[in-house]
N, C-alpha and C positions, 0 to 999 in steps of 0.2 A: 932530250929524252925525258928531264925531268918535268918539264913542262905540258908535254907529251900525258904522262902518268898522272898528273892532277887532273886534266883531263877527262880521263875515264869513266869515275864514276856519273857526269854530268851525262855524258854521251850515254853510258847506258840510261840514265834514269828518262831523257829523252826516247830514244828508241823505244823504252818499254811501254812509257806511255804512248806513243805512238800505231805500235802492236796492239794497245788497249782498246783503242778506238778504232781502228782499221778490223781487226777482227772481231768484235763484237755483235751479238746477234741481232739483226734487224727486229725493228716493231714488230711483233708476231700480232693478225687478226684476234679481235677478243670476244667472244661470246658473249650474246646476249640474249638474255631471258626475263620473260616477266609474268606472275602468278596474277591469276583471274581465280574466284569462288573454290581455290583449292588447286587447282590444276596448275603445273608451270609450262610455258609455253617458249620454244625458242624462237627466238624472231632475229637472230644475227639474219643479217641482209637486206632485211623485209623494208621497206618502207611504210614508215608509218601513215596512217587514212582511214578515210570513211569504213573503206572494206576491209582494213587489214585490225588496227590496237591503233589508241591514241592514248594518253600520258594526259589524262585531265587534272584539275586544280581539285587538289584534297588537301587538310593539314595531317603535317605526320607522317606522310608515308612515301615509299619511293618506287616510282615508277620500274625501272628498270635496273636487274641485279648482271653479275658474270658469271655466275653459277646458279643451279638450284640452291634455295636456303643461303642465296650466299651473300656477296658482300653488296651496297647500292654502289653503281654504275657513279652517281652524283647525289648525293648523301645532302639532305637537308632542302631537297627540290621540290617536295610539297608535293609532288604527284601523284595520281594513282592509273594504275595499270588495267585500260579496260580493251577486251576483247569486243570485236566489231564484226570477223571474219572468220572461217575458216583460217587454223593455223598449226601447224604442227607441235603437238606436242613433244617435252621434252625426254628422252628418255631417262 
């Protein structure tokens, strides 16, 4: 029994880690957005092309954000955010 009792706390800290990762919330999809001449534009989904935004070579600047005004997507990419197509604006 005494054996038993040392035990224990190994076994919970096991389990609990276990619970950590078993229930934990999947990757959630993440938004993406990118401003043109002022305007921000959502383009989660969208494949980038001819017709839609392409991610051209500029210094300084970053192509694509996860919010309005918000954070770069890939920070230090050099690119810049140009509109090519019809694309829905962000609200």
């Amino acid at each position: 029994m005494n054996k038993l009792s040392k035990l224990l706390p190994v076994l919970a800290l096991v389990l609990g880690a276990f619970a950590a990762v078993a229930f934990s919330p999947k990757d959630m999809p993440m938004n993406v957005y990118g401003e043109s001449a002022g305007q921000w534009y959502n383009v989660t989904g969208i494949t980038p092309g001819p017709s839609t935004y392409t991610c051209d070579q500029q210094d300084d600047v970053e192509c694509l954000h996860d919010a309005v005004n918000g954070s770069p997507i890939n920070p230090g990419e050099d690119r810049i955010f140009v509109k090519r197509g019809t694309l829905p604006p962000a609200n």
